[in-house]
C-alpha positions as CSV (number, residue, x, y, z in Angstrom):
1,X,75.1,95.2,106.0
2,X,76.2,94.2,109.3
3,X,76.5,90.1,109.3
4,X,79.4,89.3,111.3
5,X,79.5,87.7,114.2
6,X,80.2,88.3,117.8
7,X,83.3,85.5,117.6
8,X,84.4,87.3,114.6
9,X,84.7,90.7,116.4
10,X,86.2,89.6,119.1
11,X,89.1,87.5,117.2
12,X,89.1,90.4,114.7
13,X,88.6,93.7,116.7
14,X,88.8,93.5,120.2
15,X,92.5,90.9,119.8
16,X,93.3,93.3,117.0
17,X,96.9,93.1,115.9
18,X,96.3,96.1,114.4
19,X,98.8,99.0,116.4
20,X,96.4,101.4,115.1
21,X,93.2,100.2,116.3
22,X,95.0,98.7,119.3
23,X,96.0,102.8,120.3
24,X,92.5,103.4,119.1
25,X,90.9,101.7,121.8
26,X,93.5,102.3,124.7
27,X,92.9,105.7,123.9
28,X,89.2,105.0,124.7
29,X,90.0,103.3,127.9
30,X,91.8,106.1,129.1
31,X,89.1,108.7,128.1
32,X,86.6,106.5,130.1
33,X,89.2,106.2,132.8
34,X,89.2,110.7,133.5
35,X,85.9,110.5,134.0
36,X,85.6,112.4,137.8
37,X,83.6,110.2,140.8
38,X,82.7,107.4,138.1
39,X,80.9,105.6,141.5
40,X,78.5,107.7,141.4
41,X,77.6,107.9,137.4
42,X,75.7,105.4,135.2
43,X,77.8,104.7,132.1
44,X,75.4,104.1,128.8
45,X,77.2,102.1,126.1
46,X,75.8,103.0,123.0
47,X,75.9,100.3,120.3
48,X,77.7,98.1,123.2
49,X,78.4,95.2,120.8
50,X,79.6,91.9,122.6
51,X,80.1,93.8,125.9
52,X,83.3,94.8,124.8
53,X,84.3,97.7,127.4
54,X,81.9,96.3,130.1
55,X,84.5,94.8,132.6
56,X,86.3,98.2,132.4
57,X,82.8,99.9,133.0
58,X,81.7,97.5,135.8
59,X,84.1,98.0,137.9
60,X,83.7,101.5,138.3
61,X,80.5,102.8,137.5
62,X,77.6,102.8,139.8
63,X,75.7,101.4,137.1
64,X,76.1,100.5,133.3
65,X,73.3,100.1,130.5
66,X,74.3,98.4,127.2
67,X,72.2,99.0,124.3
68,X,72.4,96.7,121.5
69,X,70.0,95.8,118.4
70,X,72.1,93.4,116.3
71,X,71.1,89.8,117.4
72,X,74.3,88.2,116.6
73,X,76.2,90.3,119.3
74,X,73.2,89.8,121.9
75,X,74.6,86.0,123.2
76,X,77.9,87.1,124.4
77,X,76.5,90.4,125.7
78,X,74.0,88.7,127.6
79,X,76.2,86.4,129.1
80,X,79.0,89.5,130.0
81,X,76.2,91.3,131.4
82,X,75.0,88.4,133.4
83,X,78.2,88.7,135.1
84,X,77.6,91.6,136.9
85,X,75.2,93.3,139.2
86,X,75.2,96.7,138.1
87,X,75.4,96.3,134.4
88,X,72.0,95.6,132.4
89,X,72.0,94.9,129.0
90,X,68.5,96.8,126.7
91,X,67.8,95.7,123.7
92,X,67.2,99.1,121.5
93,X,67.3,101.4,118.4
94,X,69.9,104.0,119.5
95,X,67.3,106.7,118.0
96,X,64.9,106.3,120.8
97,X,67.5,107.0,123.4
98,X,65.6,108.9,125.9
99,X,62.8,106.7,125.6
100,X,64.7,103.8,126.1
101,X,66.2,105.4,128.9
102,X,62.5,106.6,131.2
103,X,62.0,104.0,133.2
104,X,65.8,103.5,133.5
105,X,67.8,103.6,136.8
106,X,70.1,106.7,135.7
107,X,72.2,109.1,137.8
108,X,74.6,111.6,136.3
109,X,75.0,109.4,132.8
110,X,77.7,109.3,131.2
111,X,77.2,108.0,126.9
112,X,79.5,106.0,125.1
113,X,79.7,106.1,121.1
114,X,82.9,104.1,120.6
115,X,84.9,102.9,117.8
116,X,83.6,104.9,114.6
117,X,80.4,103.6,115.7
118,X,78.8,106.4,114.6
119,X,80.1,105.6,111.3
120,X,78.2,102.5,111.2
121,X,74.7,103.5,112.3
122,X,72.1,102.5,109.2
123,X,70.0,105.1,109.6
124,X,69.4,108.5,111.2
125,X,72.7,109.0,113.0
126,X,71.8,112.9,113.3
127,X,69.2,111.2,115.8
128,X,71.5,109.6,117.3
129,X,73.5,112.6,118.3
130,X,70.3,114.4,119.3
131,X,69.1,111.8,121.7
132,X,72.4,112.0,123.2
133,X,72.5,115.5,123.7
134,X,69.1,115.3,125.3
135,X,69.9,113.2,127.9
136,X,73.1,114.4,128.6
137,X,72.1,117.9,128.9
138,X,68.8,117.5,130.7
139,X,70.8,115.2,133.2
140,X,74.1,117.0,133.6
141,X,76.1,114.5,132.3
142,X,78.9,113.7,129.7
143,X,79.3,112.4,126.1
144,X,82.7,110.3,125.2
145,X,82.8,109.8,121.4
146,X,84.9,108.8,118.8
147,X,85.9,108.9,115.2
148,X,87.7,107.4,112.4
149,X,89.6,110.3,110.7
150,X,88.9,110.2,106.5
151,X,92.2,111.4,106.1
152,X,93.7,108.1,107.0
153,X,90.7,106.3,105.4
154,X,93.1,105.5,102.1
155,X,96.3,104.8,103.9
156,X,95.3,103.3,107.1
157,X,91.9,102.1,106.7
158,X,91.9,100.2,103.5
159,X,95.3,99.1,103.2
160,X,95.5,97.8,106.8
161,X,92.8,98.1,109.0
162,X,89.9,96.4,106.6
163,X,92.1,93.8,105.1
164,X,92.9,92.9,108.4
165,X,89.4,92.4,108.7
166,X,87.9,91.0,105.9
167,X,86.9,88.0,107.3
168,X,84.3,90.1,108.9
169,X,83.3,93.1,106.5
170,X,84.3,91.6,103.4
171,X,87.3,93.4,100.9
172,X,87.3,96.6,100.1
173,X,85.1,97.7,96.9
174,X,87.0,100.4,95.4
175,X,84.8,101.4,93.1
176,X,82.5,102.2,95.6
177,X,84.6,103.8,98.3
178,X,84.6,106.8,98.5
179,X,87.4,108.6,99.2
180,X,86.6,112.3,99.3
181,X,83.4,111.9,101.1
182,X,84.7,109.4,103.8
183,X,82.7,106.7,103.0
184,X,84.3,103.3,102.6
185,X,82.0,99.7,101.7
186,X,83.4,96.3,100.7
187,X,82.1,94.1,98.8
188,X,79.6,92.3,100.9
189,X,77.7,95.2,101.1
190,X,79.2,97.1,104.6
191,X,79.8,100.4,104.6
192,X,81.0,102.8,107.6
193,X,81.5,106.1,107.2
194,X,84.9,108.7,108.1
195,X,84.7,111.9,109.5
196,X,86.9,114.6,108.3
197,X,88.5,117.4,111.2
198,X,85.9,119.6,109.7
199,X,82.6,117.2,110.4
200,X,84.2,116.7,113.8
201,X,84.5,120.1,114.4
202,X,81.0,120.6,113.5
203,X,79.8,117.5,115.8
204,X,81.8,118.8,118.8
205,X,79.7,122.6,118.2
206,X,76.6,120.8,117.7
207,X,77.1,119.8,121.7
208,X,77.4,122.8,122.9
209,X,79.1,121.6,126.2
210,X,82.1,122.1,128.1
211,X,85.2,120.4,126.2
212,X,87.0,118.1,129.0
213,X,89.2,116.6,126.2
214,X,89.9,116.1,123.1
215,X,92.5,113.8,121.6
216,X,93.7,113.8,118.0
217,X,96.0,111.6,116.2
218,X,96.4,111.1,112.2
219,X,93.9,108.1,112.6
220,X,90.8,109.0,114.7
221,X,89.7,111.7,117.3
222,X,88.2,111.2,120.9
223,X,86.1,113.7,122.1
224,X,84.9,114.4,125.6
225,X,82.0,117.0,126.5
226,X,80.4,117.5,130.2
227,X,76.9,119.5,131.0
228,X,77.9,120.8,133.9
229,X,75.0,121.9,136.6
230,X,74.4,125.6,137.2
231,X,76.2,126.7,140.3
């Protein structure tokens, strides 16, 4: 269940307190930030939320497309989109990717699944990951993802980063969480799920691309993967 708002996430996530998720999403910046000619690339924010990264985007991608489907973060991403001219904001099931993306002005894309989103998805995230290989592959381009790590899902995750916000998910159901499998829900009903090294390993093969990077701390894992073009 995803019922939070787009004030909550911003006063909750994106002016996070929280060292951990702070480092989480620097981490991400700087990821995005290695990407080579980023002029010439259109950046594809999957699950884009309230437009959180956008200003980082916009400034130095030829173009950005945010894709969005929960209506309570639509507002505030509308009106960050509105704020530039080479960002667009779709709204679209993440599973439909390269459909979404036909009639789309893209050149050498470069996806975006950020913060554990993946974790979130309510529904066929499997798709998810296929669409985005599709795409990327077909088009030469690059995937930046990231993870939370389920080995920090008991000591970071639900003694500091969910209480921290609760106000948003709702506290932690214990009897629900599960620890083994990665898969934490509070209860109001939200659930997200944690990736062990092994199911990141796995995600990273199912790519098949070049590695550019990879960053790993006890918390969460970014990884970056190019489709080069044949020389």
């Amino acid at each position: 269940m995803r019922e939070y708002t787009d004030k909550e996430y911003i006063e909750l996530v994106e002016k996070t307190a929280d060292p951990v998720l702070q480092k989480h999403m620097q981490t991400e910046t700087k990821e995005i930030l290695r990407v080579e000619t980023p002029q010439d690339k259109t950046f594809i924010d999957l699950g884009a939320g309230h437009g959180r990264i956008l200003l980082t985007l916009a400034k130095i991608a030829r173009n950005v497309i945010s894709i969005e489907l929960n209506p309570d973060m639509l507002p505030e991403l509308k009106r960050r989109t509105e704020q530039f001219d080479n960002a667009e904001m779709v709204v679209g099931d993440m599973t439909k990717l390269s459909e979404i993306l036909k009639d789309k002005d893209v050149k050498n894309p470069v996806l975006l699944l950020l913060q554990n989103t993946l974790g979130t998805i309510e529904g066929e995230w499997k798709k998810v990951l296929s669409e985005m290989k599709k795409v990327a592959r077909e088009n030469y381009g690059e995937i930046i993802i990231s993870f939370f790590r389920s080995e920090a899902l008991s000591s970071w995750g639900v003694l500091k980063l969910y209480p921290s916000v609760s106000k948003m998910v709702g506290e932690p159901d214990l009897e629900k969480t599960d620890f083994e499998k990665g898969v934490f829900v509070s209860k109001t009903g939200y659930s997200s799920k944690w990736r062990s090294k092994e199911e990141i390993e796995e995600i990273k093969q199912f790519f098949q691309g070049e590695l550019v990077n990879e960053i790993w701390t006890n918390e969460f894992c970014v990884l970056h993967i190019q489709y080069r073009r044949p020389e």
